[in-house]
C-alpha positions in Angstrom: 108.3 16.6 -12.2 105.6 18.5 -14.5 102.1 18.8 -13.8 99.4 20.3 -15.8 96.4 19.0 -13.8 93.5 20.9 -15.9 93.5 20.1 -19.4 90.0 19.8 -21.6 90.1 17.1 -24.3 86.7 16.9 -27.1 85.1 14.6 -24.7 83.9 18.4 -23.9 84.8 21.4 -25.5 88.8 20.9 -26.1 90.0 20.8 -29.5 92.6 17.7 -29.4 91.1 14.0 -28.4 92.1 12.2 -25.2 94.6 10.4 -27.4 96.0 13.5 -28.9 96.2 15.4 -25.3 98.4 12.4 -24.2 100.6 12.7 -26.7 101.0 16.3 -26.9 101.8 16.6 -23.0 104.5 13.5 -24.1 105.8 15.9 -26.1 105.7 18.8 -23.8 107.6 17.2 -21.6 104.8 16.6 -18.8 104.4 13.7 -16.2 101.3 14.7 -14.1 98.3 15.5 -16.6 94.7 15.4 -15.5 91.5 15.6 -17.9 88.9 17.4 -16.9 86.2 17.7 -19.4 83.1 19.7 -18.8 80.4 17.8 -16.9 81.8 14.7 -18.1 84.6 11.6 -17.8 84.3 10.3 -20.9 87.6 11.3 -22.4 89.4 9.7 -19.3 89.3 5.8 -20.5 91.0 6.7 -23.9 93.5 9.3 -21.9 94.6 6.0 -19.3 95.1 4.2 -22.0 96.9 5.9 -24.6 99.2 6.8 -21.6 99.6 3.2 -20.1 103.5 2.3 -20.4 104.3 6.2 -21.0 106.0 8.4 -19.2 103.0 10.6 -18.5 100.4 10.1 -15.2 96.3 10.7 -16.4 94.3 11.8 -13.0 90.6 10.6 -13.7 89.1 14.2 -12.9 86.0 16.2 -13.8 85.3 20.2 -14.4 81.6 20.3 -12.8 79.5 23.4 -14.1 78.0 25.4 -10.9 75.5 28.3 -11.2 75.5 30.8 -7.9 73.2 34.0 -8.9 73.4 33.8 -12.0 77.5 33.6 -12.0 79.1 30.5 -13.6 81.4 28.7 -10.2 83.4 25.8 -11.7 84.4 22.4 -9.6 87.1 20.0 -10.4 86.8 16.8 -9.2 90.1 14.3 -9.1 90.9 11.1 -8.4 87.0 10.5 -9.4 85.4 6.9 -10.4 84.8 8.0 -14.0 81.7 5.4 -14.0 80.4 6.6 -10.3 76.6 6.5 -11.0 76.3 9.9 -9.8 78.5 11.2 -12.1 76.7 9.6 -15.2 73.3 10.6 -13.5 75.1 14.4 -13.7 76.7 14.0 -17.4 73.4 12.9 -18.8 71.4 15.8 -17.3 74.0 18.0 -18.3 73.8 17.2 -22.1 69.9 17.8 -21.8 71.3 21.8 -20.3 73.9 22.4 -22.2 71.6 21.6 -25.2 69.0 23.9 -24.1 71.7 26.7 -23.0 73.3 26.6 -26.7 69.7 27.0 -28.5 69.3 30.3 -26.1 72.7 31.4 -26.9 71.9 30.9 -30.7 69.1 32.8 -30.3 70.2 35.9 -28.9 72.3 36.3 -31.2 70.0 35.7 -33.9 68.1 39.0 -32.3 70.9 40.9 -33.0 71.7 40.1 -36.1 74.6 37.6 -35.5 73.2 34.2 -37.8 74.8 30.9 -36.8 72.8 27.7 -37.1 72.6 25.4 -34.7 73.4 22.6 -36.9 76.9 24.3 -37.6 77.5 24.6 -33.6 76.7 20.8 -33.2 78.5 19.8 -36.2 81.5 21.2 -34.3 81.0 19.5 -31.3 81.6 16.1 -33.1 78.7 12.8 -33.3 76.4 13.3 -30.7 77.0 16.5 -29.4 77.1 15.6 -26.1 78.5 18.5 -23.7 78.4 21.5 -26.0 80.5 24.3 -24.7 80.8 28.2 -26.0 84.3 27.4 -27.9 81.5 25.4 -29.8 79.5 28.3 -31.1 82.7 30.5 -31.1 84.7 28.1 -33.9 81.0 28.5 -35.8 81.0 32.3 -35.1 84.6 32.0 -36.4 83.7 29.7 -39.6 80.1 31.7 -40.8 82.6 35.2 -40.6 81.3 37.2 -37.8 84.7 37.3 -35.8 88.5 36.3 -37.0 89.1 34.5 -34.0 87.8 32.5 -30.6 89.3 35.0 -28.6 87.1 37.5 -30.8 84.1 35.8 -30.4 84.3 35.9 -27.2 85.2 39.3 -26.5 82.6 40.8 -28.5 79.4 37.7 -28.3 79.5 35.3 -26.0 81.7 36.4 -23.0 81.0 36.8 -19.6 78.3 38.9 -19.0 77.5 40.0 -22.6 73.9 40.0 -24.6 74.4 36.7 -26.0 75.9 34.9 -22.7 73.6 32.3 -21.0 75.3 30.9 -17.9 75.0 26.8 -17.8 72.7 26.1 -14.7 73.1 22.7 -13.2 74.1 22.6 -10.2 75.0 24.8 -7.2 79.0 25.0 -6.4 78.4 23.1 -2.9 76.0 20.3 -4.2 79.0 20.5 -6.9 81.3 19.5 -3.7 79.3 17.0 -2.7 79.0 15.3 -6.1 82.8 14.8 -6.6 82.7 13.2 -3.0 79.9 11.1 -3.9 82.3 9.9 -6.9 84.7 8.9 -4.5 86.9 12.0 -5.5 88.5 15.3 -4.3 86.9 18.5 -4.8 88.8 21.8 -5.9 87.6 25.2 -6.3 89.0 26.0 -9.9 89.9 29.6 -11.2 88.2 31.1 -7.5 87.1 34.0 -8.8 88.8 36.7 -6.3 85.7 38.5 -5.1 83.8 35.8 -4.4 86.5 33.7 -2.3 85.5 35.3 1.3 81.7 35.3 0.7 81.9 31.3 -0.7 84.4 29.6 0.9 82.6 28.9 4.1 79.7 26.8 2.5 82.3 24.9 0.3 84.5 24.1 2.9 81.0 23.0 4.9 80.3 20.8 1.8 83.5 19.2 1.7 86.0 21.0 -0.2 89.3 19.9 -0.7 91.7 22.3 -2.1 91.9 25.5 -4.8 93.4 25.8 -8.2 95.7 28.3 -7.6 98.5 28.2 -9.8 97.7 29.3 -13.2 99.4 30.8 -16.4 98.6 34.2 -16.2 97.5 34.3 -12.3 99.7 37.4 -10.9 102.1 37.0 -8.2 99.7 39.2 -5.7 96.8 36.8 -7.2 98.8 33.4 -5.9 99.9 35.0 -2.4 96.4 35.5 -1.5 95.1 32.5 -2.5 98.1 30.5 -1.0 97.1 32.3 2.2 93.6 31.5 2.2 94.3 28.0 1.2 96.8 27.7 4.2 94.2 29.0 6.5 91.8 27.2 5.2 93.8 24.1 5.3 93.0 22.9 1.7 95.5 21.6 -0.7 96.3 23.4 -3.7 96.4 22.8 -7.5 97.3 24.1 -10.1 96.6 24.3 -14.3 96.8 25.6 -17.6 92.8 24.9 -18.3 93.9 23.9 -21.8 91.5 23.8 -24.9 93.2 24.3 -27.9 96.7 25.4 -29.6 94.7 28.5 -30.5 93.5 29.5 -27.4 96.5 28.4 -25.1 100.0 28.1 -25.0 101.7 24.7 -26.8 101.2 21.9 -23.5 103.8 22.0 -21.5 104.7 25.7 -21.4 102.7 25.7 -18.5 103.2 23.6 -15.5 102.4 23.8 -11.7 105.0 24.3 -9.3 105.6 20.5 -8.7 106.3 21.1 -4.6 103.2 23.5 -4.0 101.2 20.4 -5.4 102.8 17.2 -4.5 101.1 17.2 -1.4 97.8 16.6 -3.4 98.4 14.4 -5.8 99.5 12.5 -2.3 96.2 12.6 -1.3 95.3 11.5 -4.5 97.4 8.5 -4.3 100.3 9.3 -6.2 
């Protein structure tokens, strides 16, 4: 059994639709796949159903964007109601932010020089432009020639920590906890940042938390043994995925999948 149980679709900022996502982990050779768009469930519907009499399993989930001074702390909910009234009270103020966050973004770098409309940034993000996300503005970066690739347009704009970075603030990662319980799902830390996990943990675990994505593509071997330890001390369950976006950004789906026994356990808590 395969599982890649963090994959983004363009119900956020992913490049492929729900549909598409299906079908390429089909092709990848995956059973276990879980969408988890940014601050949203909106790609799930299409995902069940495009996978309905497949060989391929959709988790409901949900990436929640958490804000702890001024650092970006990212939740993943599974096994969620996608309809859960909290979660559409959440999606709806999270458009509003995300708006406002890509108008600063667009701004600093119009200070330095770096033009990009907003129109073109919206444009990308398909009708409605409902949960914008910086692989947004860097494909418009990408398109109006100011880098020759997303991973460039990241490294020298809108990364972590640089000039033009605004972090999206929403929530904070334990109210994040508590708002994947609320929709009647299981909270994970995703990508724990390693020197925040001893100083954090303690008011997520308070909260609720139920496990840590800890298997990842390019996690090191030194990186998974001290997050396996914490998780068994802890006693959370862990996860694992490829937090896929795009063929241009990521390997093809299904190069990447977690260790199926390290995370059986949780998808048994899931239900599966």
């Amino acid at each position: 059994m395969k599982a890649d149980l963090h994959i983004h679709s363009t119900a956020s900022d992913g490049a492929w639709t729900p549909d598409r996502v299906v079908q390429g982990a089909l092709a990848g050779g995956l059973d276990v796949i879980a969408i988890a768009d940014h601050d949203t469930t909106l790609g799930v519907e299409a995902a069940l159903g495009t996978a309905r009499g497949t060989s391929v399993t959709v988790v409901p989930a949900i990436e929640l964007s958490t804000t702890l001074g001024g650092r970006e702390i990212h939740v993943l909910g599974y096994f969620v109601d996608p309809a859960a009234p909290p979660l559409r009270v959440h999606a709806a103020r999270a458009s509003k932010g995300r708006r406002e966050r890509m108008e600063h973004m667009v701004m600093r770098l119009g200070e330095a020089g770096v033009r990009v409309p907003l129109d073109d940034v919206l444009a990308l993000a398909g009708e409605g432009g409902g949960v914008l996300g910086r692989p947004h503005l860097a494909r418009a970066l990408v398109e109006a020639g100011h880098a020759g690739s997303i991973d460039e347009a990241f490294e020298r704009y809108i990364g972590d920590g640089l000039p033009a970075f605004v972090p999206t603030s929403l929530l904070e990662p334990a109210a994040g906890v508590e708002l994947v319980r609320a929709a009647g799902g299981l909270p994970v830390w995703a990508h724990p940042p390693g020197d925040l996990v001893d100083a954090l943990l303690p008011s997520l675990l308070a909260a609720g938390l139920r496990g840590l994505e800890i298997y990842r593509p390019f996690a090191t071997p030194r990186q998974v043994r001290r997050l396996e330890s914490v998780a068994k001390t802890a006693g959370l369950l862990a996860t694992g995925g490829s937090d896929w976006h795009s063929p241009e950004r990521n390997q093809p789906l299904g190069a990447f999948h977690a260790p199926y026994p390290k995370v059986a356990p949780f998808l048994q808590a899931g239900g599966l």
